[in-house]
Rosetta silent file (secondary structure, phi, psi, omega in degrees, C-alpha in Angstrom):
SEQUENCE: XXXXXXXXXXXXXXXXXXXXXXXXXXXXXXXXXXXXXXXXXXXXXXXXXXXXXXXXXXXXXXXXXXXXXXXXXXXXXXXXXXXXXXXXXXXXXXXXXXXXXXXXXXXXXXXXXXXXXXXXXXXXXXXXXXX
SCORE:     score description
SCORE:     0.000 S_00000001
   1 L     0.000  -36.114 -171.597   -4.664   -7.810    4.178 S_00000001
   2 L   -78.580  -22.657 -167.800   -6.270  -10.798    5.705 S_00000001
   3 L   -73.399  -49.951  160.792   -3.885  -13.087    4.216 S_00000001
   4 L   -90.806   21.454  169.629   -0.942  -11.642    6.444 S_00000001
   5 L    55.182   40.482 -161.983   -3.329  -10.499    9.474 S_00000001
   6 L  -114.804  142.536  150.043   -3.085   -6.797    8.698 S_00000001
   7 L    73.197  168.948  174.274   -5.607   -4.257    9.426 S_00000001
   8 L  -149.039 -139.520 -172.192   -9.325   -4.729    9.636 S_00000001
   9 L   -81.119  -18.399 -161.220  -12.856   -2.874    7.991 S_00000001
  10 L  -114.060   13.490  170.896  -11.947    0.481    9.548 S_00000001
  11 L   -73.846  -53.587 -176.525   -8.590    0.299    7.430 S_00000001
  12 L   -84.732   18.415 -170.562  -10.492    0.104    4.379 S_00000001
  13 L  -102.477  -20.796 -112.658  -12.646    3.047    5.420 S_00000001
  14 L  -120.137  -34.862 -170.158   -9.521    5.004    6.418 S_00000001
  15 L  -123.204   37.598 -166.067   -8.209    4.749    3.020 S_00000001
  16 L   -86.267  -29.624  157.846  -11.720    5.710    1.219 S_00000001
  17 L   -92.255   -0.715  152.707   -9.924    9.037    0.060 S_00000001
  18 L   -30.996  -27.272  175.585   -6.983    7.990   -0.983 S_00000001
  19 L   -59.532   97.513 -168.550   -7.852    7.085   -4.717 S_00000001
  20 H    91.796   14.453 -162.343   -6.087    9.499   -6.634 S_00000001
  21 H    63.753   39.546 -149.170   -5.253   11.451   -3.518 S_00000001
  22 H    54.278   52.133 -138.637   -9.190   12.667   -3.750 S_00000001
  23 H   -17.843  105.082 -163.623   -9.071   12.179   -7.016 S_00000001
  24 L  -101.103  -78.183  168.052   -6.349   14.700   -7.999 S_00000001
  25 L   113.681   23.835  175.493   -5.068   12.801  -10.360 S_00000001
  26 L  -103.377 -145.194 -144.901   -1.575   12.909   -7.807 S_00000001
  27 E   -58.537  172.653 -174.055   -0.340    9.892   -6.408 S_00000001
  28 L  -119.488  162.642 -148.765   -2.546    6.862   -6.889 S_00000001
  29 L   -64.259   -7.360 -170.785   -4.335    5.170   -4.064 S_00000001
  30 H   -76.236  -22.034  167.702   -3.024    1.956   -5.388 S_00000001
  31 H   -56.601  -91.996 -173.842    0.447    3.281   -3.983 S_00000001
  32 H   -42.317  -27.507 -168.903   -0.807    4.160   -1.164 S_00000001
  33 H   -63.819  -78.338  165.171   -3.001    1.516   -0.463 S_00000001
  34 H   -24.106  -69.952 -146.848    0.460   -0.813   -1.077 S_00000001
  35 H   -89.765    4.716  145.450    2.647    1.664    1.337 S_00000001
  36 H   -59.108  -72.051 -168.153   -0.080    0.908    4.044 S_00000001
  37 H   -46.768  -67.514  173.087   -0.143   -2.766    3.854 S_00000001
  38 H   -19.150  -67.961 -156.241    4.399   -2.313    3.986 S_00000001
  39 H   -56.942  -74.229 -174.756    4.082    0.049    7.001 S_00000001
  40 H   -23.310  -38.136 -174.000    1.586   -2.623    8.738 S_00000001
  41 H   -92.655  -41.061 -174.581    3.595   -5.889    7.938 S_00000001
  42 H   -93.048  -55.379 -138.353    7.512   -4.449    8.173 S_00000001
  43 L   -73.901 -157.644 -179.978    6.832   -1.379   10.855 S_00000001
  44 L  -129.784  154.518  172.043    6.033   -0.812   14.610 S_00000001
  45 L   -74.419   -6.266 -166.659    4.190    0.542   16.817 S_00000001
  46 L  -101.715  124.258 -164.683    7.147    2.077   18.928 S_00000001
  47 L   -98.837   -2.279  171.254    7.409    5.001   16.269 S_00000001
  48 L   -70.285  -12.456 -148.361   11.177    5.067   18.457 S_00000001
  49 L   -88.147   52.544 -178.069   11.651    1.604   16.775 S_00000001
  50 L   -58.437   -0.075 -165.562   14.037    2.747   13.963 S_00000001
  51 L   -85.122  -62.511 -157.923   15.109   -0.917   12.949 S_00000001
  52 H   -62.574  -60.370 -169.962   11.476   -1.447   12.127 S_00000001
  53 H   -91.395   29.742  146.786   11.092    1.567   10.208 S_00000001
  54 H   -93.326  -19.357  162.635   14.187    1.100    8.259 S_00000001
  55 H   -41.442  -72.905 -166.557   12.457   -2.323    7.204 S_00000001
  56 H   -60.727  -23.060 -165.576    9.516   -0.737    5.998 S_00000001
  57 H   -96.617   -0.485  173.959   11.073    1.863    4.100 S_00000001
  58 H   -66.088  -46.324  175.851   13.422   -0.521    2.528 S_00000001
  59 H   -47.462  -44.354  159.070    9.970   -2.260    1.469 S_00000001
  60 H    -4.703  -92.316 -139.885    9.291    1.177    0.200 S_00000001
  61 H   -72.265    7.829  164.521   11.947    1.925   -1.645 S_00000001
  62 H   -71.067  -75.236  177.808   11.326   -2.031   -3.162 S_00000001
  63 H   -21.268  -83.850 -156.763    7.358   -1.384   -3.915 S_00000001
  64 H   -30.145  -63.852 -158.685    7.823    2.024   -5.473 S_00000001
  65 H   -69.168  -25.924 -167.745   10.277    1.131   -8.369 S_00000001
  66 H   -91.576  -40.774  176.622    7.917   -2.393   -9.175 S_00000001
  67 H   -77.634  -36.858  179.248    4.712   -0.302   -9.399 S_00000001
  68 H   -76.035  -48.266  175.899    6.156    2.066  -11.789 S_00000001
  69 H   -60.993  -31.950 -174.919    7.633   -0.035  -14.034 S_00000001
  70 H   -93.994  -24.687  160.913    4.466   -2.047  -14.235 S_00000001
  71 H  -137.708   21.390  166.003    2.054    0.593  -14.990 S_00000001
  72 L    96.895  -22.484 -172.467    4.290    3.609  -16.478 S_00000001
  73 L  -162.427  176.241  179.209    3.695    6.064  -13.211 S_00000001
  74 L  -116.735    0.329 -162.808    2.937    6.142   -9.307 S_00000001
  75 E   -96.226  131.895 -170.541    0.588    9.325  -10.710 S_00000001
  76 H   -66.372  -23.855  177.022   -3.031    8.390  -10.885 S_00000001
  77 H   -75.735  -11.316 -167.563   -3.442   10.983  -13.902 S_00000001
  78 H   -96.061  -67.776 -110.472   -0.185    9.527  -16.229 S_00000001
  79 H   -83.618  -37.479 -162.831   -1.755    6.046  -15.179 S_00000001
  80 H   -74.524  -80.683 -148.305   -5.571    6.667  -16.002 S_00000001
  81 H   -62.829  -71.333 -164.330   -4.481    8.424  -19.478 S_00000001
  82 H   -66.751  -15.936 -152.256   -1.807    6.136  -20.296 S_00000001
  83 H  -127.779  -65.793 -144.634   -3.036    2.419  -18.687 S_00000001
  84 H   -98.794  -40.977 -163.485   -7.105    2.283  -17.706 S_00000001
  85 L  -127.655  -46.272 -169.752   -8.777    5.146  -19.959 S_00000001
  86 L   121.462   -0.882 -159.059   -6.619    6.730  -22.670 S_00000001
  87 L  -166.470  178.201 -156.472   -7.284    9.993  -20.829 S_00000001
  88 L  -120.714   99.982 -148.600   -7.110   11.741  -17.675 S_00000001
  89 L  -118.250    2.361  160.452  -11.323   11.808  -16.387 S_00000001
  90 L    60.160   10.302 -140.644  -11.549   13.674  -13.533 S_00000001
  91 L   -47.282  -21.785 -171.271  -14.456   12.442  -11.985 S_00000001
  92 L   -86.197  -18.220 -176.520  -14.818   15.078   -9.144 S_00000001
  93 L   -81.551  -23.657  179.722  -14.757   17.735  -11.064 S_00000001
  94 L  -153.758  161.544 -160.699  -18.071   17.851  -12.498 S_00000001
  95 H   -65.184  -50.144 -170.809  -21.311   15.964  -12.449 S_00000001
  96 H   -46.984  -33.050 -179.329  -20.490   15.141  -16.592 S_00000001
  97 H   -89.969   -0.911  172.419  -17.134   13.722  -15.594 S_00000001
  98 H   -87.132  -51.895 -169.625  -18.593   11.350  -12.974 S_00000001
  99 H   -43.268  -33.843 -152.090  -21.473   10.498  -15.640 S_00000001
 100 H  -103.271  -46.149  144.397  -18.422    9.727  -18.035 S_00000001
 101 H   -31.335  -54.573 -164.133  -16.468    7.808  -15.339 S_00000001
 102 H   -64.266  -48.314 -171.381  -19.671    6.001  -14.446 S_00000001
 103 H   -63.097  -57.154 -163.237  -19.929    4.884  -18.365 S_00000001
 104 L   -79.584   36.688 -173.880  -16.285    3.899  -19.348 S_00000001
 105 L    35.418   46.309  169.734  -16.547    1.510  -16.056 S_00000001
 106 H   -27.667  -68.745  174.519  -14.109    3.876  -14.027 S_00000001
 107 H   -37.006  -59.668 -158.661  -15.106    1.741  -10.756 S_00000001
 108 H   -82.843  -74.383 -164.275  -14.080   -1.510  -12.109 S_00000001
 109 H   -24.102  -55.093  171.073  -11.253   -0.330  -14.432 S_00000001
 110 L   -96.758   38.538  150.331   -9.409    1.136  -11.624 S_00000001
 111 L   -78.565  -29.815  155.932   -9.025   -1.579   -9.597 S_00000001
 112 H   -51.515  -43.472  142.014   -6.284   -2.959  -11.811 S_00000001
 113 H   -39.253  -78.786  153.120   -4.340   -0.801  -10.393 S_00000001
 114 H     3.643  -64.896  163.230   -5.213   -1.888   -7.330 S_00000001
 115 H   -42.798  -92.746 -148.914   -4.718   -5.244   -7.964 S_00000001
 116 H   -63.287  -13.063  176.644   -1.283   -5.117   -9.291 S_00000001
 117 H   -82.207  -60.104 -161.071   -0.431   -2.839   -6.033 S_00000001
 118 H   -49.581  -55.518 -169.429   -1.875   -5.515   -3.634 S_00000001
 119 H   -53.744  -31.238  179.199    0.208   -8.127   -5.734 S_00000001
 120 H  -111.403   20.309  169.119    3.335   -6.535   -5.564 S_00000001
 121 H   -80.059  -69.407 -179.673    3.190   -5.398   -1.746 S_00000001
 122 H   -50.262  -46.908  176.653    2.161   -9.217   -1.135 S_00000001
 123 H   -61.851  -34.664 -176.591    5.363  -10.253   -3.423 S_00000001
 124 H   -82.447  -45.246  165.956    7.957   -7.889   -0.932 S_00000001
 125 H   -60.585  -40.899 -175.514    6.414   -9.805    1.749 S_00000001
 126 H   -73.850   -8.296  161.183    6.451  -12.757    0.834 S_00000001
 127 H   -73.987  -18.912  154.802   10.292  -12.589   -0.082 S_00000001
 128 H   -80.311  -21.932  143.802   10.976  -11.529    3.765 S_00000001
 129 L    -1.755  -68.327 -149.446    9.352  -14.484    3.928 S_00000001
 130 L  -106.363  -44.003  177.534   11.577  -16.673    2.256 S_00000001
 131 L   -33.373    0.000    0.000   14.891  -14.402    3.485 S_00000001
C-alpha cells in the first residue's frame, strides 16, 4: 500500500477479519485484501463516478482470474488443503485447531497467500502504469 500511497494503519485494522472471511474457510483474505488495494488505486470517492468504478472492476475481473490460477482457488479452504497445509485447519473452531494452526506455522504459512495477492494487485497497477 505505501508504495502507491493507498490507505494507512486503520486499513490494516479494517481488514483484521477478513482472513478466510473469519476464518470460514470462504473467500480468502488474500482476495480481499487485493480487491481493496484495486478499489483504492482504480476507484473514487464519488460512488456516482461510474468511469472510475468500471476501472476498478475491470482490475477485478483482471486480479481474480491471476489469483486463481496461481494458487488453485479464491477459497481459503481449497487453498489451505491444497497449497499451505495439505488440509483444511479450522483454527476458530476449537481451542485444538488453533493449538494445531499455532504448530504447523499457520501465521507465517498463510501469508503466501498474501504475498502473491499483494504481488499481483501491484502487477494490474503497475500495467495502468505503463498503458
Amino acid at each position: 500500500m505505501e508504495e502507491f500511497g493507498l490507505g494507512n494503519t486503520d486499513m490494516i485494522k479494517a481488514l483484521s477479519p477478513f482472513p478466510g472471511f473469519g476464518a470460514t474457510g470462504r473467500i480468502c483474505g488474500a482476495v480481499s485484501g487485493g480487491l481493496i488495494v484495486l478499489g483504492l488505486y482504480f476507484g473514487s470517492d464519488d460512488m456516482t463516478d461510474y468511469s472510475k468504478t468500471g476501472v476498478a472492476i475491470d482490475a477485478t475481473r483482471k486480479f481474480l482470474p491471476r489469483f486463481e490460477e496461481a494458487l488453485g482457488s479464491i477459497q481459503c479452504d481449497e487453498i489451505q488443503e491444497d497449497v499451505v497445509f495439505g488440509r483444511f485447519m479450522d483454527p476458530r473452531a476449537s481451542k485444538e485447531n488453533m493449538q494445531a494452526f499455532i504448530a504447523a506455522e499457520g501465521y507465517a504459512k498463510c501469508a503466501l497467500p498474501a504475498a502473491i495477492g499483494a504481488r499481483l494487485a501491484a502487477e494490474i497497477i503497475i500495467e495502468s502504469m505503463e498503458e
